[in-house]
Each structure stands twice: as C-alpha cells, then as structure tokens.
N, C-alpha and C positions, 0 to 999 in steps of 0.2 A: 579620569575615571575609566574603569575597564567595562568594552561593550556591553552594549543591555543585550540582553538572549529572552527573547517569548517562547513559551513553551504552551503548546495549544494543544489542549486535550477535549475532544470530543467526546460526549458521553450519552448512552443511550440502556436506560436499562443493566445498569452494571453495577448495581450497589455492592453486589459479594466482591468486585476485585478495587474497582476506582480508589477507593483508599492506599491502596497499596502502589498503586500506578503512582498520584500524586506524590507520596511521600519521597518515593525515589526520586523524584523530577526536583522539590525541595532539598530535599539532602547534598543534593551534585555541589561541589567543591568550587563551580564556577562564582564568582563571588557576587555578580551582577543578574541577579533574572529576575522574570515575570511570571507566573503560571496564570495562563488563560483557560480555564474550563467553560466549556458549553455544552448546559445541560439540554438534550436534544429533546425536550418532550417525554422524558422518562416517563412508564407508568410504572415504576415498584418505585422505593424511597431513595433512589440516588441521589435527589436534588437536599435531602433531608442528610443524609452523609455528605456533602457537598457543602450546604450551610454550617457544619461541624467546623470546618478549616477555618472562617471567619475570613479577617482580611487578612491571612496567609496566601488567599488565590482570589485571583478576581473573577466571578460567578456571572455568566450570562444565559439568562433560563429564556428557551424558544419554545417554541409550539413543534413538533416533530417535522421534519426540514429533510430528511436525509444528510449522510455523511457529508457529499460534499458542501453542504449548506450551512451545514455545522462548523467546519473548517473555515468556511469562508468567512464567518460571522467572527469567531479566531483572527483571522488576519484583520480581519478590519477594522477592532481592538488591539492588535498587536504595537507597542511603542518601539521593539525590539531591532535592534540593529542586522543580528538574525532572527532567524526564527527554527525552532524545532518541535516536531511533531510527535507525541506521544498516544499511543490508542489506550484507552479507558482499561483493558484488561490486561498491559502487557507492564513490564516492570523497567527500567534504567539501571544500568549498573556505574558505580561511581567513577568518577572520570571521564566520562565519554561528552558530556559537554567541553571542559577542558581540551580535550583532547581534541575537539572540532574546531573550537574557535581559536587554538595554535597554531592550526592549519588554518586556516581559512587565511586568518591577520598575515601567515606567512607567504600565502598564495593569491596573490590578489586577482589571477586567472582563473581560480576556480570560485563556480558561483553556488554548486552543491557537494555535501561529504557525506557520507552512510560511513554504516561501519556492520560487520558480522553480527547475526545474531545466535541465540541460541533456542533452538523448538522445544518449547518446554511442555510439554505431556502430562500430565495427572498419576500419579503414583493407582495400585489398586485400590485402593481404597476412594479416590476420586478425591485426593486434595494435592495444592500443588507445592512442593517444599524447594526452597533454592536449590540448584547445586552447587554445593562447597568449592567443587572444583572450578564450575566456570564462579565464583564470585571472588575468590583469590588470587584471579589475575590482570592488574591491571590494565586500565585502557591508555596505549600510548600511543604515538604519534605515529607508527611505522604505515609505511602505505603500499597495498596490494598493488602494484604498477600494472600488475597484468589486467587488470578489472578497472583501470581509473584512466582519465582524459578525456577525447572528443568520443561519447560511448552512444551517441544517437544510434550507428550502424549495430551495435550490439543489440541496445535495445527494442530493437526491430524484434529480435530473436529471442528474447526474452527477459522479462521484467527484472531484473535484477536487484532493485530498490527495495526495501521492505520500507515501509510507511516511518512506523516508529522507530525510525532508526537515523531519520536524515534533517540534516540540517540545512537549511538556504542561505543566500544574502537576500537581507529584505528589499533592499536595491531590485536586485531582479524582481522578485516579488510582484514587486509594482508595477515592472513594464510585462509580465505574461497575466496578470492577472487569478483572479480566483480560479478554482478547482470547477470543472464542466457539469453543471447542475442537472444535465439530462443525461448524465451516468451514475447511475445509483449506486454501479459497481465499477471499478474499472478504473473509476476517477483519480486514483494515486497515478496508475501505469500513462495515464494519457499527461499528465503532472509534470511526471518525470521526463517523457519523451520532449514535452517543450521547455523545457529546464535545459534538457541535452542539446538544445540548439542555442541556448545564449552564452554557456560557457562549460567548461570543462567539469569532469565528475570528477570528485575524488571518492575512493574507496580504503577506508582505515582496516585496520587487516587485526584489531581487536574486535572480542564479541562488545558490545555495549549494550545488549539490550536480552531481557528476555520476550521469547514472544509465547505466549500462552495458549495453547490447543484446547480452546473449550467446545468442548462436545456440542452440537446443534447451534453451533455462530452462524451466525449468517453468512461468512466466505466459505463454507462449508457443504450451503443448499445448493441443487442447481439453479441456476435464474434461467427463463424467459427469455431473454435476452442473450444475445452470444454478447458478452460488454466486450473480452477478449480481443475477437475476431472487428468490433466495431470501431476500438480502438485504432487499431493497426489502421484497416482500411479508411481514418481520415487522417492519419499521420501520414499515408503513402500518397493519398490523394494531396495532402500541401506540402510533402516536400521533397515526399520521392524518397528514393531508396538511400542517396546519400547525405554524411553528413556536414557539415558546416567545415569540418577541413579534409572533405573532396572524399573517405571512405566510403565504400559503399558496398552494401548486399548484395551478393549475386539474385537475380530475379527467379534463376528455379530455385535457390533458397529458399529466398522469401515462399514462392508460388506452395512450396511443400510445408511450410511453417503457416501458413492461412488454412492448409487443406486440415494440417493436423488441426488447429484451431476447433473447424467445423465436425469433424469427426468426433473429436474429445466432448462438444458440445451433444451431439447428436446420441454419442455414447453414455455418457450419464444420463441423460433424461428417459433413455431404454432401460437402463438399469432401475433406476431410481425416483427418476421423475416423470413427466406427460411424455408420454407416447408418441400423443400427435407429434408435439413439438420434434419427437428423436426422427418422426416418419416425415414429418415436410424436411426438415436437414437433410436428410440421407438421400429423399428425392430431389433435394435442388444438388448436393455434391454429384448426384449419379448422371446428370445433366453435362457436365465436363469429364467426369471418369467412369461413360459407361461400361469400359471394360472392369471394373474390378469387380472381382466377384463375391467379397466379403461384403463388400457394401449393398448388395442388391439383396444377400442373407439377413444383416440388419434389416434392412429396410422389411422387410417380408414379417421379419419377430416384429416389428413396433406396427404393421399395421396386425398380426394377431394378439398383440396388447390391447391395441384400440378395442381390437372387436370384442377381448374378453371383458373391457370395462364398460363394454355397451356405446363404444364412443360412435 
C-alpha cells in the first residue's frame, strides 16, 4: 500500500473559506490520505460546515487553544506516514501531494519539502476567483537547488517556509515534537528552524498552493510580542549561528537582521498599533545605536502619540 499522508487543517473562525480549503486537500490525486481538521473553538458556524463533510474528515472540536495547539492536537491524531499542513483559508493545487511524497520516498535524506506558492488577493469586488494561469500548471517534481538542503543558516535570515505548503516525515515529527505553545505567532518559523537541524529541506520549484490575503487575518495585526525577533534569539541561544553541516551566518549579519527585526516591530506599532509598545522598542534599540539619528525621531513621534492618546 502506498503511504498514508495526514493532512491537518486547523480551523478557527473560517466558515466563508474552510470548505474550499478541504475540498482541494480531498481532491489531491495521492491515493492514500487522511484529512485531520481541528475545529479550534470557532464562534461563527465553522464547526457546522465542518460536520457537512461526514466521515470524508475526521473532526476534532476544542475549546479555543491557539494555532499551535490546534496543530498539535492534528499531530497527535495523525496515523500518517507524513504529514502535511494546510491553513483553513488557503487552497491546494492538484498534484502537490504527489509531487512531495516522490520526493521524499526518493530522498530518504530529506526529512521536510515545501513547494512555491501563490499570493492570492481578492479581486475589487472582495471575492477571491482562481487563477487560470496558476491552476493549469502542473505540480512536478523539479527542485529549486538553490533554496533546498542543510537551510538552518538560511533560515536565520529568513523564514522561507510558508506553513501550507510543507510536508514532514512523521518519523521526525516525533523526535522534535509539537509546535511551541507560548508562541501564538511565530510557531511555524520556530517549527521549521528545528526541522532544519534534523535533516535536509527540500524546496519544489512548482506553485502548490494558494495562499489567500484576507483582509483583517490575524498575521496581518501587529502583536505585542516581537514573536519574530523571539524566535531567532532562542534558535541562536541553542545552536548558534551554524548549521548541522558546519555553514554558518556571519554575526554582523545576523546582528543587522535582529536590529531590523526590532525596528520593523517598533515601526508598525507607531504607525498603527500601541505607541508605548513602538516607544519602549525604540528606547531599548537606542540603548546599542545611540548614534542613529532616525531612531531617536521615532522614538520622540511614539512618545507624541502616547501623549496625544492620553497614555
């Protein structure tokens, strides 16, 4: 029998798309799967579109958990040999299971594959229609060399994984365990980083996936949190800049890739978010780069923000 594939789709709140997410993940041409949905605490009728499917998916209804929680609860139902993750609003294009697990069965070095996606946007009228063009091309086996191997040192620099788009061996799975339950955000990118330490990435050089740009998502708001900047600094804290076959980051690299982090943080939340938050950031950067002089301008706007919202 050809491997079993889990496909774990977390859901929160997503009645308008989840349907359409599932179907593609059912459709795939792999002839072996499972679809795991976990309904995350929805409050609109997701879990009610969800109950539609029957025993086409296997339904596990929580109390609102957060994403990585919701994933995790996925894994730990998963019977799958891999496992692939699909997000609630985004779409699968046919073939790209295929196409993962020919690679993978052919590579027994490589323990994760992604593959391109495509950013799908909302037409003016606010609905979102396939495009023709990306769904008339197949997803094959060819692979980006330049994006794929031992990519821990890469991904220092940046996330390169999109969530819905990657498939695992369940083997590793088990020896890194679940997704970091005290990252509400960020928990894919910290995922991936310890993925990149047990074996090799591959990167398919088809789009496979749509990913869907809904207006007011939650990877959209600023958080609270730098999750970004959090991440980084406990992957650098256990393992250091290089990777498992000896590459490694130059550290003013790294140092200017942590700065922009804090800045990018501190910048949003002046524009658009708390204040305080953008003026304690900018005073703790100005701490190491009291020379710059933009940052001491910021700093000066978010505390006349403060004072105009009475903070």
């Amino acid at each position: 029998m050809s491997p079993l594939v889990s496909v774990i789709i977390p859901v929160y709140n997503c009645a308008g798309y989840v349907a359409e997410a599932i179907e593609s993940a059912l459709a795939q041409d792999w002839p072996n799967t499972e679809v795991v949905v976990v309904n995350d605490g929805s409050t609109d009728n997701s879990l009610s579109v969800l109950q539609g499917f029957g025993d086409r998916i296997r339904l596990i209804d929580q109390k609102n958990a957060g994403p990585p929680a919701a994933r995790n609860q996925g894994i730990a139902a998963a019977r799958g040999d891999y496992i692939a993750f699909l997000d609630a609003d985004d779409v699968w294009l046919q073939g790209k299971l295929s196409a993962q697990v020919r690679h993978m069965q052919a590579h027994p070095e490589v323990h994760t594959v992604f593959t391109r996606w495509h950013v799908w946007e909302p037409g003016a009228d606010g609905r979102f229609v396939r495009p023709p063009e990306i769904e008339r091309h197949a997803v094959t086996d060819a692979v980006d060399e330049a994006h794929s191997g031992w990519l821990y040192h890469r991904l220092l620099l940046d996330c390169e994984l999109l969530t819905t788009t990657v498939m695992l061996r369940a083997s590793m799975v088990r020896r890194i365990g679940g997704f970091d339950l005290a990252l509400w955000n960020g928990d894919d990118y910290d995922y991936w980083l310890r993925a990149s330490r047990e074996g090799k990435i591959t990167k398919l050089q088809s789009v496979g996936a749509l990913y869907r740009c809904v207006p007011g998502s939650v990877s959209r708001k600023p958080n609270a949190v730098n999750y970004g900047h959090k991440v980084l600094a406990q992957a650098l804290a256990r393992w250091g800049l290089a990777g498992p076959d000896g590459t490694a980051v130059d550290a003013s690299t790294m140092q200017r890739r942590m700065l922009r982090l804090q800045a990018e943080h501190a910048h949003i939340h002046l524009l658009r978010g708390d204040p305080q938050i953008a003026f304690k950031t900018y005073r703790h950067i100005l701490k190491s780069h009291p020379g710059r002089l933009s940052f001491w301008v910021h700093t000066a706007h978010a505390r006349l923000k403060m004072a105009w919202a009475g903070a």
